[in-house]
C-alpha positions, 0 to 999 in steps of 0.5 A, a space after each residue: 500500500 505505502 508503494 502505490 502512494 509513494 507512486 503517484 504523480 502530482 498533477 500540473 495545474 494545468 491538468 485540472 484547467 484543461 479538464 475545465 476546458 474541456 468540461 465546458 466544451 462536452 458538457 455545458 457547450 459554451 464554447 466550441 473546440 474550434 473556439 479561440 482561447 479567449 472566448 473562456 477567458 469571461 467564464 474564468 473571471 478573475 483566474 483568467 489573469 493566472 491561467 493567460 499567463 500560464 498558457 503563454 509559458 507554454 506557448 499558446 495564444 488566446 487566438 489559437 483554437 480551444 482544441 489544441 489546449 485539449 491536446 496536450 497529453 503531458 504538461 511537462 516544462 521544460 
């Protein structure tokens, strides 16, 4: 039992907003995939201020399309 803890991985943070993302684009279908990134910026409120400056460091523009923030499969920084 003590292995499988000492195993897991904390998760990026961006991990958890890209499941927002993506919730919202599944779910709730405020936006589309094919939607800029910054039609969500006014769903995230005051967090947008963090969460634009977090898809920046990894290169995204709020013009790219919401789908290629889907895509990402691993978070890592390099």
């Amino acid at each position: 039992m003590t292995e499988a803890i000492v195993d897991l991985a904390v998760a990026h943070p961006m991990v958890k907003f890209q499941r927002q993302v993506e919730s919202l684009v599944k779910k709730s279908k405020m936006v589309q995939p094919t939607d800029p990134i910054w039609k969500i910026a006014f769903l995230f409120g005051d967090d947008w201020a963090h969460w634009k400056q977090e898809l920046e460091e990894f290169e995204f523009s709020t013009q790219d399309p919401i789908q290629e923030l889907l895509a990402v499969q691993s978070w890592e920084e390099d």
